[in-house]
N, C-alpha and C positions, 0 to 999 in steps of 0.2 A: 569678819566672822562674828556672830553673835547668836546664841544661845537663850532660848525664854524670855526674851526681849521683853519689858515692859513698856510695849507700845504707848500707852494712856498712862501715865502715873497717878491720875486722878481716878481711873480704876482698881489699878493696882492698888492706890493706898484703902481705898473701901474693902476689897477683898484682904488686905490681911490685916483688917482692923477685926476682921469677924473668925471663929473656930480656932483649929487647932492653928493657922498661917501667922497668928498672933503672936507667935514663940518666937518666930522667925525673925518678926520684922525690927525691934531694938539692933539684934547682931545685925542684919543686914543694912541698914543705915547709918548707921558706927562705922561698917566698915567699907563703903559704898563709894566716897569721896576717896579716900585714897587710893583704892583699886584703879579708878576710873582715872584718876592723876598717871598712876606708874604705869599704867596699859599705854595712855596717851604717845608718853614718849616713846615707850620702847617701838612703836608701831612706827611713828614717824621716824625711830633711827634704823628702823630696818629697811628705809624706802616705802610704805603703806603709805597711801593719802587720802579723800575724802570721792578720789577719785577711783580709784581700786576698786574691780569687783570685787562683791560685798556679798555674803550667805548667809543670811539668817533661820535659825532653824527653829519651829515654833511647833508647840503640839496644842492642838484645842481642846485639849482636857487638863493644860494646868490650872491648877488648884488657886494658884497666885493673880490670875487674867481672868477678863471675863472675854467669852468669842466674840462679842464686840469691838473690844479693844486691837483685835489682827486688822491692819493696816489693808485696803483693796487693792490689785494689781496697780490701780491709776497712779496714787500714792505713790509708788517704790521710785527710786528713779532705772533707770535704764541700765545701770550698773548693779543692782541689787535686785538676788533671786532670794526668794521667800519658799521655804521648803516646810511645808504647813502638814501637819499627822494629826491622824485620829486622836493618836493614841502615843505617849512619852511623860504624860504628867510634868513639874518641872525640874528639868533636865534628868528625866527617869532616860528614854529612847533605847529601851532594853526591846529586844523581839527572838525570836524564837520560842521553841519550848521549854517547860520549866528543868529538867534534866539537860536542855542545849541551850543554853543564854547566847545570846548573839547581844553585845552591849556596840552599836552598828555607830553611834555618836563618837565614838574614840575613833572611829576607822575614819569617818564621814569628812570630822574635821580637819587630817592632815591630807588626806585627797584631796581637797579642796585646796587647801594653800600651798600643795605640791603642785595644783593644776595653774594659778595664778599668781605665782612668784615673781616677785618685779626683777 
């Protein structure tokens, strides 16, 4: 499962070298290596492997990506669906009306690992 993937990082880092994404990006590299360390394991002690389908959820209007940077169906492999939106900014994936929020990414992602449980 993966969220606003930064496909390119050589994109990624151009875009939040520029505007407001700036703020972001110190915390986000400080704290980027140890996420990615403690996620690793827990993933592998729960049975996940490199072989488990794989959901990535991507909107073409983060602020952080350029649409260049979304990977083409060729790319993915066979085990990995690419769930591509208009519209989520990153990791926004709010929909409905503004008096009805529908925040549809909290539902999405335990459907998902409910459907593909090892």
């Amino acid at each position: 499962m993966a969220v606003s993937v930064p496909f390119r990082l050589d994109h990624c880092a151009r875009q939040m070298n520029q505007g407001a994404s700036r703020m972001y990006r110190n915390r986000f590299l400080n704290n980027m290596h140890q996420q990615m360390h403690d996620k690793l394991l827990l993933f592998r002690q729960q049975g996940w492997n490199d072989r488990s389908p794989t959901l990535i959820i991507h909107s073409s209007d983060d602020s952080f990506m350029t649409p260049d940077s979304v990977p083409k169906p060729e790319e993915l492999s066979n085990s990995t669906q690419l769930e591509l939106t208009h519209r989520g900014g990153h990791v926004g994936f709010i929909g409905g009306r503004p008096n009805h929020l529908n925040y549809w990414l909290e539902q999405r992602i335990p459907e998902f690992l409910a459907e593909h449980k090892p």
